[in-house]
MARROMI-736642 format. One line per 5 residues: number of its first residue (from 1); for each residue y negated, x, z of N, C-alpha, C. Coordinates in steps of 0.001 Angstrom, whole numbers, plus 500000, padded with zeros to 6 digits. Layout:
BEGIN
NUM	Y/X/Z/Y/X/Z/Y/X/Z; ... $
END
This chain:
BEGIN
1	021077/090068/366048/022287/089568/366679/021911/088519/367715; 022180/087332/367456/022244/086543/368365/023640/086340/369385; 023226/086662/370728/024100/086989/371816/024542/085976/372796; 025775/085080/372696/025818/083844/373863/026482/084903/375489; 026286/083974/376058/026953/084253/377468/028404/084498/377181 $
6	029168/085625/377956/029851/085248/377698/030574/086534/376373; 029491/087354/375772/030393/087703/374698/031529/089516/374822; 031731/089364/373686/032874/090223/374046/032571/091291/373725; 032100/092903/374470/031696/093870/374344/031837/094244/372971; 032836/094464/372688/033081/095385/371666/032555/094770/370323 $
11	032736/093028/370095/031669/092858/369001/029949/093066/369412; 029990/092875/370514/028467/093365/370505/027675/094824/369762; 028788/095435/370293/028552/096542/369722/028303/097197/368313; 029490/096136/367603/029852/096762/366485/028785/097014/365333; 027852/095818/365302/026611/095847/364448/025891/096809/364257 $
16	025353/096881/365622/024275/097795/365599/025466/099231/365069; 026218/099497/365465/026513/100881/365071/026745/101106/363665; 028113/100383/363369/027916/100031/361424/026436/100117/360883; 025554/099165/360900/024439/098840/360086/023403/100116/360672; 023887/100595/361920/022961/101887/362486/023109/102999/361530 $
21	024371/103092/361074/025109/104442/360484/024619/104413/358876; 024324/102784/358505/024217/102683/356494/022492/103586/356685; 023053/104376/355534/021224/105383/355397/021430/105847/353859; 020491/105930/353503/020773/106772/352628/020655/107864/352230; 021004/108782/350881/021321/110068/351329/020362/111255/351482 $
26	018775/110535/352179/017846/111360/352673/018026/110768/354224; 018939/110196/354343/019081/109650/355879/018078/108989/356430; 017592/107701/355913/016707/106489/355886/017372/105345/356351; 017276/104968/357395/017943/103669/357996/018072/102364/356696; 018667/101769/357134/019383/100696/355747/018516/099096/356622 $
31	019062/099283/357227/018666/098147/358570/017838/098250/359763; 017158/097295/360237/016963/096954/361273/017632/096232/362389; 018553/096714/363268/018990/095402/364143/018756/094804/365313; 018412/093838/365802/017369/093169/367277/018455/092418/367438; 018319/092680/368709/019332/091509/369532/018721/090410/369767 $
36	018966/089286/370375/018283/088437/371675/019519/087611/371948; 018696/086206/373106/019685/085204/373827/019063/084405/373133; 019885/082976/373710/019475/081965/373613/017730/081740/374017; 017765/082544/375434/016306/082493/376222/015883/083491/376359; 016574/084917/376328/015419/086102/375907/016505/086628/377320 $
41	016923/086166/378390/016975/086263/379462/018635/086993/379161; 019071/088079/380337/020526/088813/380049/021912/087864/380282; 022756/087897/379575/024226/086981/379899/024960/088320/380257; 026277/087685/380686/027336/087983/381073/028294/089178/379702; 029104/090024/379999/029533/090503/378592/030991/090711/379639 $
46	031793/090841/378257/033621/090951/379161/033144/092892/379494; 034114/093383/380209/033974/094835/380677/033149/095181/381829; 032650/093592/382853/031796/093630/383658/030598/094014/383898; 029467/093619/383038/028589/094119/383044/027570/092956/381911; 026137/093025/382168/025036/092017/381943/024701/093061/380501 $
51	024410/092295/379348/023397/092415/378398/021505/091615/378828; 021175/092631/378524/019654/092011/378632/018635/092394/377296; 018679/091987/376862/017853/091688/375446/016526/092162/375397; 016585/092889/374413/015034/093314/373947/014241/091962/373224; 014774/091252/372890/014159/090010/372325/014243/088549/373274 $
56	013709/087602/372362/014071/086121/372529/014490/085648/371363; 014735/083909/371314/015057/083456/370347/014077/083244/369245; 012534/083682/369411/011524/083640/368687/012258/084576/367258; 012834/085682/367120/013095/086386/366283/013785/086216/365442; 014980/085025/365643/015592/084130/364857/014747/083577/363596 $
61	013523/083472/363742/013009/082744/362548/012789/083464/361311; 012651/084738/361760/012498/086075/360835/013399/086377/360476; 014619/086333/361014/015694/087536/360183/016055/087094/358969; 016817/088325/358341/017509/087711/356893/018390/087815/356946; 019289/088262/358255/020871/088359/358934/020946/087731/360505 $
66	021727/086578/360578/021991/086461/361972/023674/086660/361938; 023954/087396/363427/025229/087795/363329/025190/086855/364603; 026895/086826/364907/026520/086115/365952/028178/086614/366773; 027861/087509/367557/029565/088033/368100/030341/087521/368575; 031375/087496/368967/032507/087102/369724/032338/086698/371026 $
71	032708/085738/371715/032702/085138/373170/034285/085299/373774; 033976/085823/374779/035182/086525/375567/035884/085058/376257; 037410/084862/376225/037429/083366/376448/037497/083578/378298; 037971/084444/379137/037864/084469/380217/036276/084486/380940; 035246/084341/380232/034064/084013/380499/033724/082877/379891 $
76	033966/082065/379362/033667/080854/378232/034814/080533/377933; 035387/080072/379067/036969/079260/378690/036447/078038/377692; 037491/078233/376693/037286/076935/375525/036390/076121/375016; 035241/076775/375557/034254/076091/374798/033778/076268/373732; 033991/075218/373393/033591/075141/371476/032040/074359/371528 $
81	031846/073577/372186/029962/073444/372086/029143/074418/372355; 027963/074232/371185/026857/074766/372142/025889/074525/373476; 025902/075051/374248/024597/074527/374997/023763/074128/374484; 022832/072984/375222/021339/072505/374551/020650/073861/374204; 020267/074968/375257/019364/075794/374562/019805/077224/373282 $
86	021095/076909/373845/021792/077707/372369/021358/077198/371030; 022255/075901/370970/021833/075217/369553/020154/075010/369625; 019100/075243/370469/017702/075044/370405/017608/076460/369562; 017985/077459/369839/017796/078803/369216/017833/078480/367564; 019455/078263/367673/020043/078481/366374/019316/077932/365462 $
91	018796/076634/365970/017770/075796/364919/016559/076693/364050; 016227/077685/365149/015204/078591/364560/015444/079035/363341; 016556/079185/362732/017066/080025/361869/016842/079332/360227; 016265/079999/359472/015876/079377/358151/017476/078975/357838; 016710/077872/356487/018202/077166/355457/019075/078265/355137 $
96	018128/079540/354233/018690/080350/353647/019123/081244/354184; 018826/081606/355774/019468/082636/356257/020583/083512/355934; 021505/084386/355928/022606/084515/356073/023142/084890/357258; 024496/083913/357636/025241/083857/358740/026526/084449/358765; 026409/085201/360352/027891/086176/359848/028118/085476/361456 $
101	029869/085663/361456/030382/085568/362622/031143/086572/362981; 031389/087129/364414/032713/088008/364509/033773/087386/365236; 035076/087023/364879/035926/086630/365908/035428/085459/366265; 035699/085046/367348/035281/083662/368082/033900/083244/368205; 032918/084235/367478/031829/083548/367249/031415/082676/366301 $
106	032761/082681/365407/032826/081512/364899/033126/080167/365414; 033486/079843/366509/032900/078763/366862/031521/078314/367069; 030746/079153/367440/029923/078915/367596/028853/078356/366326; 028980/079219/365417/028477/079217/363937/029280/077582/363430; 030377/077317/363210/030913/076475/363300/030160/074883/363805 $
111	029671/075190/364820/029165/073978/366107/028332/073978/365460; 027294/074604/364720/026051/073914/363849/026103/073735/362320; 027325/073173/362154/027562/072726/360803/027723/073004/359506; 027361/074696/359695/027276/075650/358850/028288/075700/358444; 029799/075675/358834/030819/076315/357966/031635/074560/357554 $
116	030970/073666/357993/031584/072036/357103/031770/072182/355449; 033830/072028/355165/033992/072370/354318/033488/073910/353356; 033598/074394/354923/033786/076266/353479/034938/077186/353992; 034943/078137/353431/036123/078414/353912/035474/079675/355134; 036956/080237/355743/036485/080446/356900/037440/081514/357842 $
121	037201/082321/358889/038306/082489/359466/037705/083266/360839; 038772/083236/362052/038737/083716/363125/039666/084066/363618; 040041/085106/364644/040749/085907/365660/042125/084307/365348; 043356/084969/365221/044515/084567/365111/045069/084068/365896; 044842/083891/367570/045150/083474/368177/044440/082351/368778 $
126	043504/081815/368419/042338/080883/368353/042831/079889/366948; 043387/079822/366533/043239/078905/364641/043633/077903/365355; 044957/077334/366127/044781/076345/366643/044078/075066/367372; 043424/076026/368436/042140/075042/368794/040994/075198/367711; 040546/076480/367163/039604/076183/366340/039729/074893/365084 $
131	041243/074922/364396/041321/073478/364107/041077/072576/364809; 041535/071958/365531/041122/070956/366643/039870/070619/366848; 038906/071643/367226/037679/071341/367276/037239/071077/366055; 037332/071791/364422/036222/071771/363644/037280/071533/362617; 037800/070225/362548/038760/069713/361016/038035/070242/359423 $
136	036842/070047/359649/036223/069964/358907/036365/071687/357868; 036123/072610/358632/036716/074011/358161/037357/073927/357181; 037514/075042/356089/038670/075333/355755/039092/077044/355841; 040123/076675/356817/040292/077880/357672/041153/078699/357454; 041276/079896/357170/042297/080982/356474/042591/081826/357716 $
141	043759/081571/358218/043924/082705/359490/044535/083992/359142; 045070/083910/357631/045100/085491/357140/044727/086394/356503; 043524/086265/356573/042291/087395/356159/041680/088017/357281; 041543/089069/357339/040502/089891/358028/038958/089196/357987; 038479/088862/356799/037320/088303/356985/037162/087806/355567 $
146	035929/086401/356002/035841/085745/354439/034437/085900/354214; 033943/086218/352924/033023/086188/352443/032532/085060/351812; 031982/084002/351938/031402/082963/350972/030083/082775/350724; 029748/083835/350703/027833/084002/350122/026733/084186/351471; 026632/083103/351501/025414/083177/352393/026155/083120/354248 $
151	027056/082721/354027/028056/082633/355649/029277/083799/355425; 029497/084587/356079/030632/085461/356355/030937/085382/357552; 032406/085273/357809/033316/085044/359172/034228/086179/359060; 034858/086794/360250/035098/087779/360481/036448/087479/361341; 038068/088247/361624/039003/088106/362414/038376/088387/363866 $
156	039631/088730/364023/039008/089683/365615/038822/091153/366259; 038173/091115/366898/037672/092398/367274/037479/093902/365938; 038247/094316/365692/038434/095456/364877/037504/094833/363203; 038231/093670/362933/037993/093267/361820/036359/093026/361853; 035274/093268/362648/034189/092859/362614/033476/093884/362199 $
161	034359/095253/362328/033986/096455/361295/034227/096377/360028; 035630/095769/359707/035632/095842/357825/034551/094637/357381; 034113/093537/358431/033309/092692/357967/031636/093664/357482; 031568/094585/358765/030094/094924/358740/030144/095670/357571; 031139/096659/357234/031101/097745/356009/031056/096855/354938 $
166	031481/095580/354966/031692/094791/353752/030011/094557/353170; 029364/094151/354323/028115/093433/354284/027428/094925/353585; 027553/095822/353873/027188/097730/354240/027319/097050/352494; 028231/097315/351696/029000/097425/350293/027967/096375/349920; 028028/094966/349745/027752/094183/349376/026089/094556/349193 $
171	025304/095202/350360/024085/094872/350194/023733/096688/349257; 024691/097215/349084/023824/098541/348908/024775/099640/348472; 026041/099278/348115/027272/099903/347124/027868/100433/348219; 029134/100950/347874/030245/101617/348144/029760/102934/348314; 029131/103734/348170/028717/104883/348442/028145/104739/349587 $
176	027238/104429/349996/026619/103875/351118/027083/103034/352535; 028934/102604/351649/029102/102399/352843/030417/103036/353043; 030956/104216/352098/031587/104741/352581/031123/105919/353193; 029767/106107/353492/029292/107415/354545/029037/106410/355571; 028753/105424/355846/028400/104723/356910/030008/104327/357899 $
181	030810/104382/357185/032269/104482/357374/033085/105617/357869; 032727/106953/357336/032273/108115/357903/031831/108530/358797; 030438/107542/359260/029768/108406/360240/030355/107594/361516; 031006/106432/361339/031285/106038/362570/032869/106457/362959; 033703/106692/361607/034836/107706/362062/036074/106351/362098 $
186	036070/105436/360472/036941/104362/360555/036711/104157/358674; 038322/103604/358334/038302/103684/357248/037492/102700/356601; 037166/102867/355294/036291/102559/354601/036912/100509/354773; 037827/100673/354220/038653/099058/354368/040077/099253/354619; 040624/098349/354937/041675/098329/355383/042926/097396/354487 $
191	043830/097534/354398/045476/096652/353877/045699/095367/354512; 046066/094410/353623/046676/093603/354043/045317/092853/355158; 046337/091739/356407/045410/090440/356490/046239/090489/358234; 045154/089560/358978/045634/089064/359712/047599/088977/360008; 047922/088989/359632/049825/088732/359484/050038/090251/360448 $
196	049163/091478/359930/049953/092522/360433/049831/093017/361723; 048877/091963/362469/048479/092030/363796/049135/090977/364474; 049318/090142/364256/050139/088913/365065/051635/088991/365882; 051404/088958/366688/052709/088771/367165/054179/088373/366783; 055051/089829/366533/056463/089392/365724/057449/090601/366695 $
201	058478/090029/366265/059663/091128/367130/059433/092445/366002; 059369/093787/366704/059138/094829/366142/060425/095590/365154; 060196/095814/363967/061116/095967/363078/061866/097507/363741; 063316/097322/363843/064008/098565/364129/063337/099975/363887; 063415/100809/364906/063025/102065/364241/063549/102529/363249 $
206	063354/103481/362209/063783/104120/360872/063028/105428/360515; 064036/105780/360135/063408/107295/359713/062367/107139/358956; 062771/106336/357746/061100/106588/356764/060480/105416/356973; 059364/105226/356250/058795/104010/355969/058212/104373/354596; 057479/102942/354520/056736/103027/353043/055528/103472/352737 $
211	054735/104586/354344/053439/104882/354279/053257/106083/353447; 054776/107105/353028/054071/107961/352524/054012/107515/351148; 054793/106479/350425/055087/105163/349026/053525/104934/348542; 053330/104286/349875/051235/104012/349084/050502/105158/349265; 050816/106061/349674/049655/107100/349634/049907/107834/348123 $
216	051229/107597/347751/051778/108651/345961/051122/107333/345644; 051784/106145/345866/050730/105493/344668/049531/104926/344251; 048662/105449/345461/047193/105503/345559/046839/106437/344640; 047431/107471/344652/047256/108665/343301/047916/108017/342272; 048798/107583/342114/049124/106804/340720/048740/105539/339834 $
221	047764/105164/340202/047527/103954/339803/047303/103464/338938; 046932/104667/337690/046868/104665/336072/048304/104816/335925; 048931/104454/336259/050960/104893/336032/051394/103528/336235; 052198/103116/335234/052635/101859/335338/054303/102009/336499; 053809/101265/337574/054639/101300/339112/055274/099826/338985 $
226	056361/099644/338794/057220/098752/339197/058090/098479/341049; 058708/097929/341268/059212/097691/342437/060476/099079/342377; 061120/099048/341795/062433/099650/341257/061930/101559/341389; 061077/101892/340777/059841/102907/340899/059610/103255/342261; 058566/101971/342844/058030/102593/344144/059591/102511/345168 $
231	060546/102214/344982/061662/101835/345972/062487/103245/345587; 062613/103672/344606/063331/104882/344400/062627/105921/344826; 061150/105911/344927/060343/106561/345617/060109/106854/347012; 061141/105525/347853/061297/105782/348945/062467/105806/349601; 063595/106269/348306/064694/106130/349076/065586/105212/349113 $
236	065168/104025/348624/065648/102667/349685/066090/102177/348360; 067164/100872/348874/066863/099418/347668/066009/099103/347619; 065588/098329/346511/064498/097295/346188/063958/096374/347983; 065355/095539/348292/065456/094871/348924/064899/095431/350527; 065637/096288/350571/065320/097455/351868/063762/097716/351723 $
241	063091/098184/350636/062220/098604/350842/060737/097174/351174; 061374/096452/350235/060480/095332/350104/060944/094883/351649; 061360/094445/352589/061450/094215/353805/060527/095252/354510; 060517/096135/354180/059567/097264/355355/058312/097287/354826; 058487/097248/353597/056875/097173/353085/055805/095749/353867 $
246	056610/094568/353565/055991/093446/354350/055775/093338/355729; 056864/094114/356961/056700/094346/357595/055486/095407/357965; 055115/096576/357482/054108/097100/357847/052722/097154/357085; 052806/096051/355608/051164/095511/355032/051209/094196/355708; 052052/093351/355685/051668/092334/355625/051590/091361/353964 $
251	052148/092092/353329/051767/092253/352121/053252/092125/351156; 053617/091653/350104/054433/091948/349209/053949/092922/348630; 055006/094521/347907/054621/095592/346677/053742/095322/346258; 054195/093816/345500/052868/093404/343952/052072/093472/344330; 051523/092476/345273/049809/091853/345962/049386/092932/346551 $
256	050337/093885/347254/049029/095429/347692/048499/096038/346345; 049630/096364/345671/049293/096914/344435/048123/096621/343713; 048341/094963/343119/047031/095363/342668/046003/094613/343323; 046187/094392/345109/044897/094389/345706/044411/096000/345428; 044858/097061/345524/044597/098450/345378/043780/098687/343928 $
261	044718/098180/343262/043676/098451/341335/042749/097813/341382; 042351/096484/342126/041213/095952/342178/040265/096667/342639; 040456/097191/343932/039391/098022/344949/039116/099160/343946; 040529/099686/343319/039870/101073/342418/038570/100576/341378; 039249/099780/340430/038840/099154/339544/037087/098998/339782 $
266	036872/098454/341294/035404/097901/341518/034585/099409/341740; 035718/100127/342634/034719/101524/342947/034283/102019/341343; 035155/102035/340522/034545/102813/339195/033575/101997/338714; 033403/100745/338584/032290/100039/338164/031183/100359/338586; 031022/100355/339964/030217/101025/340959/028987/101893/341026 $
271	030171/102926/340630/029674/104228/340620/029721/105065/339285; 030592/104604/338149/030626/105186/337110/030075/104686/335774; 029604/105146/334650/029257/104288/333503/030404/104134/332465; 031650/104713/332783/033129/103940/332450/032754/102599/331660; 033398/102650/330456/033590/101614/329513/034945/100622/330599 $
276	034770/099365/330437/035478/098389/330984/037093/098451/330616; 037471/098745/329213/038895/099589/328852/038807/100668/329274; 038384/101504/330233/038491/103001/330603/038699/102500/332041; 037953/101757/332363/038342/101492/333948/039625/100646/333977; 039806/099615/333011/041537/098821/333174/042217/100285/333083 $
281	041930/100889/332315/043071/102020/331922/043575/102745/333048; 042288/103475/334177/042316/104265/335393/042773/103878/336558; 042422/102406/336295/043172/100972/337624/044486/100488/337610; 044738/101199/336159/046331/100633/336080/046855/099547/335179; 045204/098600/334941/045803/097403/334290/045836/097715/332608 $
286	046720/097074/332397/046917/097485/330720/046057/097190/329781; 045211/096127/329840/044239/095974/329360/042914/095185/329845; 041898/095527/329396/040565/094822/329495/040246/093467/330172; 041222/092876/329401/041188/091422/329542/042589/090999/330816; 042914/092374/330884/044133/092043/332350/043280/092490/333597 $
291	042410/093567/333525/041050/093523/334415/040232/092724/334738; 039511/091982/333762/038955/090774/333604/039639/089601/334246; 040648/089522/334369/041649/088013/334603/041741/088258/336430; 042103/089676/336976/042224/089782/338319/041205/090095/338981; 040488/090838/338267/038846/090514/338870/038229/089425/339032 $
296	038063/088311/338191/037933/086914/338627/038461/086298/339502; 039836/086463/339773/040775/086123/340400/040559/086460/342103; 039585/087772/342053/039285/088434/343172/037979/088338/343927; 036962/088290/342554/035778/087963/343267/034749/087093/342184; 035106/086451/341330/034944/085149/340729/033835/085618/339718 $
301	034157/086813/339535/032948/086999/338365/034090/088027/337489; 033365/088592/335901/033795/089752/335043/033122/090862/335787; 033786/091831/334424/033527/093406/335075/032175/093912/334924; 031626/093198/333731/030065/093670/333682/028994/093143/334331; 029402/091831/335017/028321/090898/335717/029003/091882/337141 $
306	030122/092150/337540/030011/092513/338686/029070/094188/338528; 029396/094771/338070/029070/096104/337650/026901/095643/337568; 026476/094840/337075/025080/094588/337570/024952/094126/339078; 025699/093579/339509/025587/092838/340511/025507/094061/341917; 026651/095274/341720/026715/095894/342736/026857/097212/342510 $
311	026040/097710/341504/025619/099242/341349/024013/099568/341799; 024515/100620/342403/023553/100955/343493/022313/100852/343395; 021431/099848/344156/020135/099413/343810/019189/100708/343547; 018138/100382/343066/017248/100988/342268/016081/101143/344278; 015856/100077/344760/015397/099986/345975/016006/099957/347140 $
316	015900/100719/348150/017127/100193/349582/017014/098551/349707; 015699/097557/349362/016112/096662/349983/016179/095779/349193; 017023/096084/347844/017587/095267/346994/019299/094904/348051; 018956/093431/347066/020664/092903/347595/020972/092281/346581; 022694/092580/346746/024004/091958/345963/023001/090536/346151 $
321	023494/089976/344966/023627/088140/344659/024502/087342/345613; 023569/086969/346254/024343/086290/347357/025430/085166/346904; 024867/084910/345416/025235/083869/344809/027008/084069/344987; 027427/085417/344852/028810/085944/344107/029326/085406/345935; 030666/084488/345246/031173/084008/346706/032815/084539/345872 $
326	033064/085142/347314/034573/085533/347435/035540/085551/348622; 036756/085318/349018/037594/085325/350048/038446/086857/349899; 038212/087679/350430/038728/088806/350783/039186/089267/351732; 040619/089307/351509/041517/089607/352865/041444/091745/353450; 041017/092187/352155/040561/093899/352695/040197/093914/351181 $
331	038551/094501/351475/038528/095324/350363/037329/096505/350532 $
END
């Protein structure tokens, strides 16, 4: 973890504990994680209080992960440059590295050219100036976090956990990072995007909502679910229900839905030796080639290249293909 002045406790934190928690199931650490500064020397953190680093920026040259956390803006009002000896650090860092940001440490990641023309995202209340400063972006302010291979960017604060479990998944399956998800006592991934955190006038109170709707049709998902279905399921009109549903995913019915058959869909690949028509069948989609079409759609590959790509390595320190680039708003 590379640490500026300035950053915001709680992403500091978040790394080491996520990537502390991935083990496997003889309880074997997954990771290593080292902090440092720019100069080795302690900064400022929001919650009043100094980080002081077990490292320097010498360690940058080694890693095969630089994270880089969030900067608290009441300590680092608006600054979008780096310092000379910041960007002296960052330089350390190989071509191939992989770069993660949390929150507003994407500016920072940003300031060394890394994210020119990719896609991208940060804390929701920042997209404005972060346009401003870095045109060049292409910036999604409603995702939780984007994955594009070798750079991953992260929302804010909270979201720097579904980022880390993501990285958890990506490098070493879904099993692995749903105990690591577990042990820190937060769900595996989360619904919906940025939208359901932003600031809106709060929808009337009501007796029901549509939370107990996705939990029946989390169990149903081999059941062909229409709007008309899940809305009689809760009571409501179509119309009624589809208003509360968006209000509390963020999300239209459809697009949770089968963001949901997707996530099923990948866990059985995963973890099961399921024929590719056995998993459309269990996910809901009607056929093979309707699996195939939203799986691409989702993470730019088929079911059998993903199914090599991210069933559980043979070594802990095998990794997913960095190659596989995807924008994922929760998965």
């Amino acid at each position: 973890m590379f640490v500026l002045d300035g950053v915001a406790s709680f992403d500091l934190g978040v790394p080491g504990q996520v990537f502390g928690a991935a083990r496997t199931e003889a309880g074997e650490g997954l990771y290593e994680v080292r902090t440092c500064t720019a100069d080795g020397a302690p900064v400022r953190a929001s919650g009043g209080f100094r980080v002081a680093p077990d490292h320097g920026p010498e360690i940058l040259a080694r890693a095969d992960t630089v994270i880089i956390p969030g900067i608290h803006g009441d300590l680092r009002v608006g600054e979008a440059e780096l310092a000379p000896v910041e960007a002296a650090a960052l330089a350390r860092v190989r071509p191939r590295t992989r770069m993660v940001s949390i929150c507003t440490g994407a500016f920072a990641l940003a300031s060394t050219g890394r994210l020119d023309g990719r896609p991208a995202t940060t804390h929701w209340a920042h997209v404005e100036r972060f346009r401003r400063c870095f045109p060049l972006v292409r910036l999604d302010p409603d995702v939780l976090f984007v994955d594009d291979g070798d750079v991953l960017t992260s929302a804010g604060v909270a979201a720097g956990i579904d980022l880390c479990l993501h990285i958890v998944r990506r490098d070493h399956g879904t099993d692995v990072a749903n105990r690591a998800a577990r042990r820190c006592v937060v769900p595996p991934w989360r619904d919906g995007g940025q939208a359901q955190f932003i600031e809106r006038p709060l929808p009337a109170p009501a007796g029901t909502t549509t939370g107990a709707v996705r939990a029946w049709a989390l169990r149903h998902l081999h059941e062909p679910l229409d709007l008309a279905t899940l809305a009689a399921r809760g009571h409501m009109s179509t119309r009624t229900f589809t208003r509360r549903f968006r209000a509390e995913t963020g999300q239209s019915p459809s697009q949770w839905l089968t963001g949901q058959r997707i996530d099923h869909a990948r866990l059985l690949l995963e973890t099961t030796d399921l024929s590719v028509n056995e998993v459309a069948r269990r996910s809901g989609f009607a056929t093979a080639v309707s699996l195939r079409q939203h799986l691409h759609a989702a993470v730019g590959v088929a079911p059998l290249t993903y199914r090599r790509t991210f069933r559980r390595p043979a070594a802990p320190n095998n990794r997913a293909d960095h190659g596989l680039r995807s924008m994922i708003g929760a998965s």
